[in-house]
MARKOL-79032 format. One record per residue (C-alpha): x, y, z; residue number from 0. Coordinates in Angstrom, 1 decimal. Each point is the difference from the previous one (the first is absolute). Example, Ala and Ser with C-alpha at 12.3 -4.5 7.8 and 13.67 -1.06 7.14 Angstrom:
REM residues 2
<x 12.3, y -4.5, z 7.8, n 0>
<x 1.4, y 3.4, z -0.7, n 1>
This chain:
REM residues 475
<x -10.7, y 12.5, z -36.0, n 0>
<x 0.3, y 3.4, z 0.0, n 1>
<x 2.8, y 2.0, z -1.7, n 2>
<x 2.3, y 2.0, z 1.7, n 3>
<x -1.6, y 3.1, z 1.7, n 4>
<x -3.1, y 0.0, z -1.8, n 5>
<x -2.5, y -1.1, z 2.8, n 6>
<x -1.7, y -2.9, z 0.8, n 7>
<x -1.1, y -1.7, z -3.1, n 8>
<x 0.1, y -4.0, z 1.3, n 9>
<x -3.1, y -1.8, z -1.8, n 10>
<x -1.4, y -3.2, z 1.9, n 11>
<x 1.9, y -2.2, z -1.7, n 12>
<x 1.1, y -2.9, z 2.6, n 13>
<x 3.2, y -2.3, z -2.1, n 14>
<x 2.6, y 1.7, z 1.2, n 15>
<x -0.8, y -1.1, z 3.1, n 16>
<x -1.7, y -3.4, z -0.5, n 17>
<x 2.3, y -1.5, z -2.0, n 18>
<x 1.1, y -3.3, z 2.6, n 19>
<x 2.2, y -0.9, z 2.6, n 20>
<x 1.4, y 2.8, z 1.7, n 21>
<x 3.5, y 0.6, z -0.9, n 22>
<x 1.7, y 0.4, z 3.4, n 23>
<x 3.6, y 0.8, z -1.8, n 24>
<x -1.5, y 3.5, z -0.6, n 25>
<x -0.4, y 0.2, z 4.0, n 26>
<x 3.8, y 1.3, z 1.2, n 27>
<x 1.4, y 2.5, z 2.5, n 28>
<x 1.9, y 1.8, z -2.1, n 29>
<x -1.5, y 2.1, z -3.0, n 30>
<x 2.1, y 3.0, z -0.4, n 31>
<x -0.1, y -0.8, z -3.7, n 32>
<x -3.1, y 0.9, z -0.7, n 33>
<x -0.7, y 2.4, z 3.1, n 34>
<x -0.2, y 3.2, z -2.4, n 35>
<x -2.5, y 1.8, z -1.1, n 36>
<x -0.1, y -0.7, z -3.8, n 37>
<x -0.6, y -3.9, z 1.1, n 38>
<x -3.3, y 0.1, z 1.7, n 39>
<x -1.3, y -2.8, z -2.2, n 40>
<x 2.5, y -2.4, z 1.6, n 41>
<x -0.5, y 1.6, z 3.5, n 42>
<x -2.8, y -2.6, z 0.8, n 43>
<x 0.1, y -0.1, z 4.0, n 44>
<x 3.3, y 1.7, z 0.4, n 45>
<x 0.1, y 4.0, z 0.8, n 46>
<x -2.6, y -0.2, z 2.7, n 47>
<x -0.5, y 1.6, z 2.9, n 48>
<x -3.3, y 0.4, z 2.4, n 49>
<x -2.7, y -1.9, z -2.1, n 50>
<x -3.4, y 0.4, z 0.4, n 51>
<x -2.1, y -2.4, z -1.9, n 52>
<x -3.9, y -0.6, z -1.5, n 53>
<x -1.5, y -2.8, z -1.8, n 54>
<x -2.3, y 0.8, z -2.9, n 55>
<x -1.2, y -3.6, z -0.6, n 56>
<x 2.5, y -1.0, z -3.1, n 57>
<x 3.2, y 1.7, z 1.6, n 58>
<x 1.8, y 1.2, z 3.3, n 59>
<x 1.2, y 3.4, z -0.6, n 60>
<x 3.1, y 1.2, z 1.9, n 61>
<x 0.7, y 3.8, z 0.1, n 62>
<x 3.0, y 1.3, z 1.8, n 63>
<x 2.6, y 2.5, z 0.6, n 64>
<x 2.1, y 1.8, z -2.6, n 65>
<x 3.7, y -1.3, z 0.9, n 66>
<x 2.1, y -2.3, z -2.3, n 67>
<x 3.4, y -1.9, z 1.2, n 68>
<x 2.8, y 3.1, z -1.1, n 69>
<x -1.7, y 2.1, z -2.1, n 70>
<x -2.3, y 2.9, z 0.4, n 71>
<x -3.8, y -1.0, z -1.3, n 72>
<x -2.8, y 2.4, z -1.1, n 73>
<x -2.8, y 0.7, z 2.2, n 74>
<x -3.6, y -1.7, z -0.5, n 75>
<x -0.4, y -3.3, z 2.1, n 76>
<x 0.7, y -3.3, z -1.4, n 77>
<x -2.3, y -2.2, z -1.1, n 78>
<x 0.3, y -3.8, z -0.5, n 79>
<x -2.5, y -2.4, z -0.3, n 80>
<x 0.0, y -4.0, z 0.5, n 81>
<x -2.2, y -3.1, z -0.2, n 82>
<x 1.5, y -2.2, z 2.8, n 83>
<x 1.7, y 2.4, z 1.9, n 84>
<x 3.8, y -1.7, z -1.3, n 85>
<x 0.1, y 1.4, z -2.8, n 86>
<x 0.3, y 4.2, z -0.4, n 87>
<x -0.6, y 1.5, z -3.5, n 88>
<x 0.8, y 4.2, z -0.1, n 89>
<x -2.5, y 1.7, z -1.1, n 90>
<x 0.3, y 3.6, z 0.3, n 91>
<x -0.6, y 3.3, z 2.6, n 92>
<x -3.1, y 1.1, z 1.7, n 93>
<x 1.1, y 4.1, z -1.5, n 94>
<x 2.2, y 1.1, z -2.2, n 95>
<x 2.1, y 2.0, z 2.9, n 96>
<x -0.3, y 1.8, z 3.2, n 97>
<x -3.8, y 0.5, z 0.5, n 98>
<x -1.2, y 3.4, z -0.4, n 99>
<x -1.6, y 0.7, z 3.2, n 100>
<x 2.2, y -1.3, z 2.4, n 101>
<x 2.9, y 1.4, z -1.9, n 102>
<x -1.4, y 3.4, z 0.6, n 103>
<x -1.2, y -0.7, z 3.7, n 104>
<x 3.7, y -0.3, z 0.8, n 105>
<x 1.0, y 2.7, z -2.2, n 106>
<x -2.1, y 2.0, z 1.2, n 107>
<x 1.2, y 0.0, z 3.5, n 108>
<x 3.3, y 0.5, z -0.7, n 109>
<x 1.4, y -3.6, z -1.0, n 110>
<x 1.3, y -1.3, z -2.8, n 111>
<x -1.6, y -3.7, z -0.8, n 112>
<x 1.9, y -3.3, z -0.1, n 113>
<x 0.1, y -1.0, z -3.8, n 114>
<x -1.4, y -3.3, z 1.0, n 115>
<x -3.3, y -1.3, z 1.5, n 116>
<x -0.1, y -2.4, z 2.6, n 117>
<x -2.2, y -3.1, z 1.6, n 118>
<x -3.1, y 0.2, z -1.9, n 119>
<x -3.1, y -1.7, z 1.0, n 120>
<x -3.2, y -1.2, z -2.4, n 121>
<x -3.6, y -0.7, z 0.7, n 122>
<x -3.1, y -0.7, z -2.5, n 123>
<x -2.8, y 2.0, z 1.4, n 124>
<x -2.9, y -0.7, z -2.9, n 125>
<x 1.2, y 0.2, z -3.3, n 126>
<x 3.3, y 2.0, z 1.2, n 127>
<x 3.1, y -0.7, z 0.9, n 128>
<x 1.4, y 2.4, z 2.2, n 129>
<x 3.9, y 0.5, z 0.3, n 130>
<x 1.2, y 1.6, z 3.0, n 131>
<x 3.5, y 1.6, z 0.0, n 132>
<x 2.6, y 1.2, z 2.4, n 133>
<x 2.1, y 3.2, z -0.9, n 134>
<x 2.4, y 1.6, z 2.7, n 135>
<x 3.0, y 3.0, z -0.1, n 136>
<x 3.4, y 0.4, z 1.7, n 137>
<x 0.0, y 3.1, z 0.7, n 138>
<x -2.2, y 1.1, z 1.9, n 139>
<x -1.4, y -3.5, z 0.7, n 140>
<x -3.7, y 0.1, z -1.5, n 141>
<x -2.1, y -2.8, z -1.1, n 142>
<x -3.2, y -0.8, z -1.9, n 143>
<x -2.2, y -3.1, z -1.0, n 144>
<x -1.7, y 0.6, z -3.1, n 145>
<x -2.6, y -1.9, z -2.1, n 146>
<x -0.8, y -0.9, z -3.1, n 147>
<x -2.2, y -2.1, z -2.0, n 148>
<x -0.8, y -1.9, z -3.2, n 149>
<x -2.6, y -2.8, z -1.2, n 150>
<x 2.8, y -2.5, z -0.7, n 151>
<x 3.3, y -1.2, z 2.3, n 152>
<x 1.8, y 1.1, z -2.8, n 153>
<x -1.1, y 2.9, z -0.6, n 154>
<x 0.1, y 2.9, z -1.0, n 155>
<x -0.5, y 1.8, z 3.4, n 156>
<x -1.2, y 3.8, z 0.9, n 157>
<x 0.8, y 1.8, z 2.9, n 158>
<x -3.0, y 0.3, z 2.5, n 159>
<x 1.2, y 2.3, z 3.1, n 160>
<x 2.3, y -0.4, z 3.1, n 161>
<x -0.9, y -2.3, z 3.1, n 162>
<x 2.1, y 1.4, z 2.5, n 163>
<x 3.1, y 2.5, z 0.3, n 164>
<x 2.9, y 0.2, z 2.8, n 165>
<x 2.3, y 2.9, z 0.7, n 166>
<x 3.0, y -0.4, z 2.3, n 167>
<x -0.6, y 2.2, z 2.6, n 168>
<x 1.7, y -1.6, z 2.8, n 169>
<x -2.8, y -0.7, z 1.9, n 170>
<x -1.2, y -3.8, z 0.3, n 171>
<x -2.0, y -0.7, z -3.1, n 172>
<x -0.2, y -3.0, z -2.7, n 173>
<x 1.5, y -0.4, z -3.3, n 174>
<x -2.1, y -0.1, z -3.2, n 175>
<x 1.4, y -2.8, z -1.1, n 176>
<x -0.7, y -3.4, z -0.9, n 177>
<x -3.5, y -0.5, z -0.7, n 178>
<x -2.0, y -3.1, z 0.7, n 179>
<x -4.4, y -0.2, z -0.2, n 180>
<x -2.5, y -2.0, z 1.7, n 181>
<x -3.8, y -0.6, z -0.8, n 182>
<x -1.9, y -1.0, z 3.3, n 183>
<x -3.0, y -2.4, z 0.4, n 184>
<x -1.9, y 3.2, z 0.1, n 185>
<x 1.8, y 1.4, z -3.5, n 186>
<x 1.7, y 3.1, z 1.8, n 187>
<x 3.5, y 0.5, z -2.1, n 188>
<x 2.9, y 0.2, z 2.5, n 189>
<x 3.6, y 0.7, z -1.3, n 190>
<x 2.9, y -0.4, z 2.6, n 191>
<x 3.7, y 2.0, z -0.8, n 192>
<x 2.6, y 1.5, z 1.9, n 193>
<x 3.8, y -0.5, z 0.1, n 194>
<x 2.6, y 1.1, z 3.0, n 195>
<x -1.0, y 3.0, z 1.2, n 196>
<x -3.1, y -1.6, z 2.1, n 197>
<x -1.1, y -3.0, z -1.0, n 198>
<x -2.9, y -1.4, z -1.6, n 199>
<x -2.9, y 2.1, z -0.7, n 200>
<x -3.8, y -0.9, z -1.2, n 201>
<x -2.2, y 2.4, z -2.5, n 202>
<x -3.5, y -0.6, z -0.7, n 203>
<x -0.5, y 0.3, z -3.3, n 204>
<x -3.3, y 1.1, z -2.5, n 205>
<x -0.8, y -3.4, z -2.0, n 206>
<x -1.1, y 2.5, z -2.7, n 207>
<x 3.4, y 2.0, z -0.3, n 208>
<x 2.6, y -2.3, z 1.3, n 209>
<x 0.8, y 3.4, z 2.0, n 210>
<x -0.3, y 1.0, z 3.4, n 211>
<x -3.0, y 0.3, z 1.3, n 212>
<x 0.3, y 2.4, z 2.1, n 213>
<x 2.5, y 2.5, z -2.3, n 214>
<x 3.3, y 0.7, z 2.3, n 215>
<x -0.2, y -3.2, z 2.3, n 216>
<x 3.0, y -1.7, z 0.3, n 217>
<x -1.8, y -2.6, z 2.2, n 218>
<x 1.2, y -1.9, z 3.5, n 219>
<x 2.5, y -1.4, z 0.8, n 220>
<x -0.4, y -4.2, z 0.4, n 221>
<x 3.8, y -1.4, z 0.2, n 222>
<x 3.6, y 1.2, z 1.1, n 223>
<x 3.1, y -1.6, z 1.4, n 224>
<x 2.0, y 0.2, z 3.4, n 225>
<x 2.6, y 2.6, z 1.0, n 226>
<x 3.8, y 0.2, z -1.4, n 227>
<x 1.6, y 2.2, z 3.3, n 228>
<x -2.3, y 2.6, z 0.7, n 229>
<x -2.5, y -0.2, z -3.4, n 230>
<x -2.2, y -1.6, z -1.7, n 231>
<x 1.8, y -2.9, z -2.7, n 232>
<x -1.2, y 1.6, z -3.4, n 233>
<x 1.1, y -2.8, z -1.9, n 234>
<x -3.6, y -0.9, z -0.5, n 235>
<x -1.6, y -0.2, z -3.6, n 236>
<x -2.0, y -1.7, z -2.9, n 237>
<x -3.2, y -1.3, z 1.6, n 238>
<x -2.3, y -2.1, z -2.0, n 239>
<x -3.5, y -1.2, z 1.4, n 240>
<x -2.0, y -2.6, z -0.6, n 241>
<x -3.4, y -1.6, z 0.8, n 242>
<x 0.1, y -3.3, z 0.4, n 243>
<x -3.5, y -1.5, z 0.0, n 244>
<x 0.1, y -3.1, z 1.5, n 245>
<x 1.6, y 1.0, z 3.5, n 246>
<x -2.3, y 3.8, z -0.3, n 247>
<x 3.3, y 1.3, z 0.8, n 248>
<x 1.6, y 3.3, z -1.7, n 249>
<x 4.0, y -0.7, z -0.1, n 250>
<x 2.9, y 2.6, z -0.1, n 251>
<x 2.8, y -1.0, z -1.7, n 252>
<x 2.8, y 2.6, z 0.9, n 253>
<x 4.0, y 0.7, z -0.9, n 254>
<x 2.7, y 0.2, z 2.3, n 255>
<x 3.3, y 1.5, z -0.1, n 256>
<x 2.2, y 0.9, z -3.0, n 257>
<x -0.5, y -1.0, z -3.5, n 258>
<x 3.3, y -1.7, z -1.6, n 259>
<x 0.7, y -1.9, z 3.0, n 260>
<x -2.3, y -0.5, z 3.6, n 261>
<x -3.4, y 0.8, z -1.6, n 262>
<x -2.3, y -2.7, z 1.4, n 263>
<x -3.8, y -0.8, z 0.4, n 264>
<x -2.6, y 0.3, z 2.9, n 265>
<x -3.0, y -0.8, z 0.4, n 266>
<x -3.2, y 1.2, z 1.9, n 267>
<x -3.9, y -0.6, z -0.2, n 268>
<x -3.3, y 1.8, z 1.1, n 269>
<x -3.7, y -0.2, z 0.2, n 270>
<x -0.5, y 3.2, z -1.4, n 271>
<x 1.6, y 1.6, z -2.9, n 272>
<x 0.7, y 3.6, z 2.5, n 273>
<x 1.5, y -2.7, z 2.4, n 274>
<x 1.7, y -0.4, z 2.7, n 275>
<x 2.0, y -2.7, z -2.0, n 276>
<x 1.7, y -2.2, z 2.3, n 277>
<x 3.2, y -2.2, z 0.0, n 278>
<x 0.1, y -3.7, z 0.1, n 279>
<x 0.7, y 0.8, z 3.6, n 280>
<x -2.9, y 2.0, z 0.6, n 281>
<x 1.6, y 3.8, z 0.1, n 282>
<x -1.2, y 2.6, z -1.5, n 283>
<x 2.2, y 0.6, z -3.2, n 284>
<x -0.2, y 3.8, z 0.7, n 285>
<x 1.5, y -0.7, z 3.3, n 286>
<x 3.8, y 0.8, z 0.2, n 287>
<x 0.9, y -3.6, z -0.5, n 288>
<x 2.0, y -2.0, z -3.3, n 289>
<x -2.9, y -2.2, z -0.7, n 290>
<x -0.3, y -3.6, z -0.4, n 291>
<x -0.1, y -2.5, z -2.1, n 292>
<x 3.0, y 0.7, z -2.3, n 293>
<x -1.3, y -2.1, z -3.1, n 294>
<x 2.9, y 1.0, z -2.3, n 295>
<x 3.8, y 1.0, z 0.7, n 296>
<x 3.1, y 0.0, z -1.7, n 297>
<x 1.2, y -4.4, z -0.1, n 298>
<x 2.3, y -2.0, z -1.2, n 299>
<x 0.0, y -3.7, z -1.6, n 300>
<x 3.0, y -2.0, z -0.3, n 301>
<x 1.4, y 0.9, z -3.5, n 302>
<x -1.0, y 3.6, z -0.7, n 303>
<x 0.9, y 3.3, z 1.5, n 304>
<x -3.5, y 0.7, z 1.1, n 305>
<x -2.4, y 2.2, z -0.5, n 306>
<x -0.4, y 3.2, z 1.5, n 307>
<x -2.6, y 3.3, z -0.2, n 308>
<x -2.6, y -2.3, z 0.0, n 309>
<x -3.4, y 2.2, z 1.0, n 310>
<x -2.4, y 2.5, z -1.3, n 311>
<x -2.5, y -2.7, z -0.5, n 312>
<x -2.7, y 0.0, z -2.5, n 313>
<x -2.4, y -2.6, z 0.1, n 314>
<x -2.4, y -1.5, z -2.3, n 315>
<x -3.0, y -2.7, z 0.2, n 316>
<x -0.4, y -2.2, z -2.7, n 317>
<x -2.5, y -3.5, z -0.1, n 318>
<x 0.2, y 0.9, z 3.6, n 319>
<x 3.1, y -0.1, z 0.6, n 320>
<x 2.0, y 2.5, z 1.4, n 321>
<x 3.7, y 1.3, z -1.6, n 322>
<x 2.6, y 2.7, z 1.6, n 323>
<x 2.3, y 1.7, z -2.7, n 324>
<x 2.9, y 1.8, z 1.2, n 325>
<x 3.5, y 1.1, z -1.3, n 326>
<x 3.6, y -2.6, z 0.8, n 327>
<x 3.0, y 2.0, z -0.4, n 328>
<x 2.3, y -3.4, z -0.2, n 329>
<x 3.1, y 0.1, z 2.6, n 330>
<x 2.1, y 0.7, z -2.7, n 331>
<x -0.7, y 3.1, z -0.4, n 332>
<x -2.5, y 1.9, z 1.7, n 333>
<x -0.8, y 2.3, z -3.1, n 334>
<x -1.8, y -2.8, z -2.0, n 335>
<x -3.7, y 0.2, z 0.1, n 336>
<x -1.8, y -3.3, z -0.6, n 337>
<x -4.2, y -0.8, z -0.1, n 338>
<x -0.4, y -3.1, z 2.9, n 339>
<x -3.2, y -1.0, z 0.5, n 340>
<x -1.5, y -2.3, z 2.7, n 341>
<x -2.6, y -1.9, z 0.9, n 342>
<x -1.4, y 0.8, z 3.1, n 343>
<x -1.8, y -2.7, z 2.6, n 344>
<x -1.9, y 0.7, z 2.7, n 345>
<x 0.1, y -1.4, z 3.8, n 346>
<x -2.9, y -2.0, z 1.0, n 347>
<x -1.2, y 3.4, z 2.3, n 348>
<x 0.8, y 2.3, z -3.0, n 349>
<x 3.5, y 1.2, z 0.2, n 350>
<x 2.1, y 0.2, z -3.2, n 351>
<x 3.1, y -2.1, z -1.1, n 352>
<x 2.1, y 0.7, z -3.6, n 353>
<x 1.5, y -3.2, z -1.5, n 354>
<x 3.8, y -0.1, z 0.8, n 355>
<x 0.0, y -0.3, z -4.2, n 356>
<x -1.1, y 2.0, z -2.8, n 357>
<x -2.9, y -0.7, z -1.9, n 358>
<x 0.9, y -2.7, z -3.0, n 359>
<x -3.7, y -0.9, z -0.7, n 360>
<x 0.2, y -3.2, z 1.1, n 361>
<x -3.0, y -1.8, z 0.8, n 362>
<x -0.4, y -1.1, z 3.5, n 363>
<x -0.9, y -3.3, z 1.0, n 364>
<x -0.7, y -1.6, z 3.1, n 365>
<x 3.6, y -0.9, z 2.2, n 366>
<x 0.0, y -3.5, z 1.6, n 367>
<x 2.0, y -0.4, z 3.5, n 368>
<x 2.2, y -2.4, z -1.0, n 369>
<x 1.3, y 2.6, z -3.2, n 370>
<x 1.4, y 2.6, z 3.0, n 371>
<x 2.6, y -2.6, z 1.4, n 372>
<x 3.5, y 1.6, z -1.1, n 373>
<x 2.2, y 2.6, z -0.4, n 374>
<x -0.7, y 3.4, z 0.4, n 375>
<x 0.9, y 3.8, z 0.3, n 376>
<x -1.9, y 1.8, z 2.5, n 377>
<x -0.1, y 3.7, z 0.5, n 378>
<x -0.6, y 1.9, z 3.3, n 379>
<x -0.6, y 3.3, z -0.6, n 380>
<x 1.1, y 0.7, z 3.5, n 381>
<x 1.7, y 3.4, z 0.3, n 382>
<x -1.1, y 3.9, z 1.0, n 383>
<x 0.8, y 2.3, z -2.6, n 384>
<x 2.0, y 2.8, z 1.5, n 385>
<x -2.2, y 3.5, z -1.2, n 386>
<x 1.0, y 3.0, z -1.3, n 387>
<x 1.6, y 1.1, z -3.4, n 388>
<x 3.6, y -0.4, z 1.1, n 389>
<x 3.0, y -1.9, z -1.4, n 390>
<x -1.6, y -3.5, z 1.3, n 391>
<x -2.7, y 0.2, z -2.5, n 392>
<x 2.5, y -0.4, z -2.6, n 393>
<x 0.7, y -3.6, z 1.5, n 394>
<x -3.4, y -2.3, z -0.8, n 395>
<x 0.5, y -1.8, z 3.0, n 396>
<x -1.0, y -3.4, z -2.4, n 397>
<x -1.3, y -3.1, z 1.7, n 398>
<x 1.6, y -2.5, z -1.0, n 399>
<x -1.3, y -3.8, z -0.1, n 400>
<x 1.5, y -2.6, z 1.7, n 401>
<x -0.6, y -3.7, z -0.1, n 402>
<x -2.3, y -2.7, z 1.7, n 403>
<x -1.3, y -3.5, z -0.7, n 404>
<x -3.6, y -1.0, z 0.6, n 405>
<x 0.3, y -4.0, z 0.9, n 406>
<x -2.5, y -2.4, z -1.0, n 407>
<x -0.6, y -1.3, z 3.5, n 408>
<x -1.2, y 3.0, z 1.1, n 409>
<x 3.0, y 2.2, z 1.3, n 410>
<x 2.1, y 3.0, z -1.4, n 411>
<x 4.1, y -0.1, z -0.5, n 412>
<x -0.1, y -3.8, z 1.6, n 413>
<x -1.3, y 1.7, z 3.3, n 414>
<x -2.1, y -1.4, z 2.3, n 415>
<x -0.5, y 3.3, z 1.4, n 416>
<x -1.5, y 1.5, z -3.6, n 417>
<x -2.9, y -1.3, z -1.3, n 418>
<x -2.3, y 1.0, z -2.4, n 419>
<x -4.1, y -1.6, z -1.2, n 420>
<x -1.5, y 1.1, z -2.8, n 421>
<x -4.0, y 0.6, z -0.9, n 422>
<x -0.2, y 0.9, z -3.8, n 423>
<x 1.1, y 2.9, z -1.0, n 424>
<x 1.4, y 1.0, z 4.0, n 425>
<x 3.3, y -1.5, z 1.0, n 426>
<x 0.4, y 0.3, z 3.7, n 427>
<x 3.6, y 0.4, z 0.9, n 428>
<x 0.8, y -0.3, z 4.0, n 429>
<x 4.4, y 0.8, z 0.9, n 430>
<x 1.4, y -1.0, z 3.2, n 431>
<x -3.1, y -1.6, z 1.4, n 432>
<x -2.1, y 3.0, z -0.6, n 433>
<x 2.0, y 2.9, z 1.0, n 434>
<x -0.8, y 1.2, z -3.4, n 435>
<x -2.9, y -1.2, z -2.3, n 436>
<x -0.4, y 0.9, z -4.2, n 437>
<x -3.5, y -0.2, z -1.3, n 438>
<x 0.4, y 0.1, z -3.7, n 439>
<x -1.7, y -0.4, z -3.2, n 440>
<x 1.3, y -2.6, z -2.8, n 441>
<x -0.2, y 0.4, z -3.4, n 442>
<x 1.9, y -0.5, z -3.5, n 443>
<x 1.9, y 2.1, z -1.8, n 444>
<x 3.0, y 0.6, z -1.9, n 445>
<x 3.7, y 0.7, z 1.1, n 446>
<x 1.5, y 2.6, z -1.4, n 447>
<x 3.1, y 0.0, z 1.4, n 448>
<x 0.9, y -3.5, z -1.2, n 449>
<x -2.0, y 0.0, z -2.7, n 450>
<x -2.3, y -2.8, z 0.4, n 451>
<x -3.6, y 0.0, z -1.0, n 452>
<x -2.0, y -1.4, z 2.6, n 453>
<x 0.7, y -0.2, z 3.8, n 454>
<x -1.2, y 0.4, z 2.9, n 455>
<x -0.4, y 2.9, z 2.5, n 456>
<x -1.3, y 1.5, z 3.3, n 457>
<x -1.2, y 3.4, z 1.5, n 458>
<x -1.0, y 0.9, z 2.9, n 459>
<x 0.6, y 1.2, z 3.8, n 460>
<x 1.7, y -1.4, z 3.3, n 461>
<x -1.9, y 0.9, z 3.3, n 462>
<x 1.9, y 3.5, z 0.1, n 463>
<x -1.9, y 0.6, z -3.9, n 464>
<x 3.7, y 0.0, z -1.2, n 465>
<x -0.3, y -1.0, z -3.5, n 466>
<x 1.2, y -3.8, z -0.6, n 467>
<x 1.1, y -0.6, z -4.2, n 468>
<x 0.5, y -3.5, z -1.2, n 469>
<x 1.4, y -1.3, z -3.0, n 470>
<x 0.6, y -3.6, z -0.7, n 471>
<x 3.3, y -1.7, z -2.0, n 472>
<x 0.1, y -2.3, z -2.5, n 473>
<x 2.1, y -2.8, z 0.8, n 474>
């Protein structure tokens, strides 16, 4: 472990993190007591906000925003590193402050930065790992993405030039902000950005420099939302794109809405890493339309006040499977920042689903039909979120879990009406004779909110793709 403010200095050392069982009593909502600054070594996964994430074979690294629950925090980028994604260890900051050249982009047209650096995004491009920053002013409103680079995750890390630059100059442009990179089947380098103003934007970049390629282009636009009155609804933000080989699909994974409280997940896939990227339903995700499907919203199980703010994915493969990390900000209070991470399944035509759980490690093992007969909370994430940055994004709008029963004989809630079959791992749930029909994945997992090891669960869409969450009880 490092010491305090001194850099990275984190040797390879794995007991800290491999000593047993997880301890799930260090897993709460509330952490206020060791939120500051002077505690990172107990900060584990609390204190973060948009994670981006790379695996360098022995460890996942997490790097992050500089925020911390009620206290002001140094600029540099967190860093924490884990072996099965549960367990977080602190690690230390990608710089030691504000990086040099994007501070003086911004000062140097008039603003005065932000003293902290926000959503960060890391790729391994040969030998290097390449960290990729977001710096921004009030005043006027400038942004930057910046680079830089080192030969381990841990650093130390030198400054290697600006990617692209915005100015707010009241005419329609993006935001350079939130930075997220792609290598193609061909090995073009592609990075995706862009916050508010408009939308989503794509940058090729040079594979040698982790740069521009073409010095000055701010790229295309690929995604952007529907209107709020007479404009375009900028509450648009923190893409993250994938390639996922076995449907030779390229997936944008994008945020909606405000932070603390509505900030939500969708979803969108292409051919081609330029696009067009289409919706589940087929439109164009740079059409002026809220895309679908809504993988991820603010819920609510029976026995906690929910969990809210949950978006600006980052994803991560590992033994080929595939893991979304976000931030929860508990009902509570909205001001907590917390690590989740999912696992992600994928529809049998490619579409993907987040587990209704966090990721506990468990080991997954084949679910018999006669195991899903019981009690159960279900979750319909069946609501529009109303846009704009307005006093109703202060309200999370949670979806909250009600109860149903899936009967051994074949029917749901004793209903001849409801019934459901089930070919391992899909459970096929049919309401009121088929007026609507849930197509779901089953798997194990724990449950968090009642503390119980191993249950079962469900993801998955109805025929609107409305997102369906399951959760068995214990009885």
């Amino acid at each position: 472990m490092n010491e305090e403010g001194t850099g990275i200095t984190v040797g390879t050392d794995t007991t800290d993190l491999d000593d047993g069982p997880i301890d799930f009593s260090l897993f709460r909502d509330n952490y206020a007591d060791i939120a500051s600054p002077t505690m990172t070594s107990q900060w584990m996964h609390y204190n973060v906000h948009d994670p981006a994430f790379i695996d360098d074979g022995t460890f996942i690294y997490c790097y992050s925003t500089d925020v911390a629950y009620g206290h002001d925090v140094r600029p540099g980028l967190q860093i924490r590193r884990s072996l099965n994604m549960v367990e977080w260890e602190f690690v230390g900051w990608v710089f030691d402050g504000l990086p040099t050249l994007g501070a003086q982009f911004i000062r140097n047209n008039g603003g005065e930065p932000f003293n902290s650096l926000w959503a960060p995004y890391t790729i391994k491009v040969g030998s290097e790992y390449r960290v990729y920053y977001s710096l921004s002013s009030a005043t006027p409103r400038l942004s930057v993405i910046g680079m830089a680079s080192s030969t381990s995750p841990e650093g130390p890390f030198t400054e290697k030039g600006l990617v692209v630059t915005s100015t707010d100059d009241n005419s329609r442009q993006t935001n350079a902000i939130d930075p997220t990179i792609v290598v193609d089947k061909s090995g073009k380098h592609w990075m995706y950005y862009g916050s508010a103003w408009d939308g989503i934007y794509i940058v090729e970049l040079d594979p040698e420099t982790g740069l521009a390629a073409q010095s000055g282009d701010k790229g295309t636009r690929v995604a952007q939302r529907g209107f709020t009155g007479n404009s375009i609804n900028g509450n648009i933000e923190g893409p993250e794109i994938i390639y996922n080989e076995e449907f030779d699909k390229y997936y944008l994974f994008i945020a909606y809405d405000w932070l603390e409280t509505k900030y939500n997940v969708r979803v969108g896939r292409a051919d081609n890493p330029e696009g067009p990227f289409f919706d589940i339903r087929g439109i164009n995700m740079n059409d002026e339309v809220d895309d679908l499907p809504m993988i991820l919203a603010p819920y609510a199980f029976m026995g906690h006040p929910g969990w809210q703010g949950v978006s600006h994915p980052g994803i991560v493969e590992r033994n080929g499977n595939y893991y979304l990390g976000h931030q929860g900000r508990p009902g509570s209070d909205r001001f907590y920042m917390i690590l989740h991470t999912r696992q992600i399944h994928w529809t049998q035509d490619g579409w993907p689903m987040v587990s209704p759980q966090r990721y506990a490690g468990e080991e997954e093992t084949p679910v018999t039909a006669d195991e899903l007969a019981g009690k159960w909370e279900q979750i319909v994430f069946g609501y529009t979120v109303v846009p704009g940055f307005g006093e109703e994004q202060l309200n999370p709008g949670f979806q909250r879990a009600t109860t149903m029963t899936i009967d051994a004989e074949g029917t749901m809630n004793g209903e001849a009406a409801n019934t459901w079959t089930y070919e391992a791992p899909w459970l096929t749930l049919s309401w009121g004779d088929g007026a609507f029909v849930d197509k779901v994945f089953v798997e194990r997992g724990r449950d968090w909110e009642n503390e119980i090891e191993s249950t079962l669960l469900f993801t998955g869409f109805n025929q609107d793709f409305t997102t369906v969450w399951g959760k068995k009880l214990q009885e």
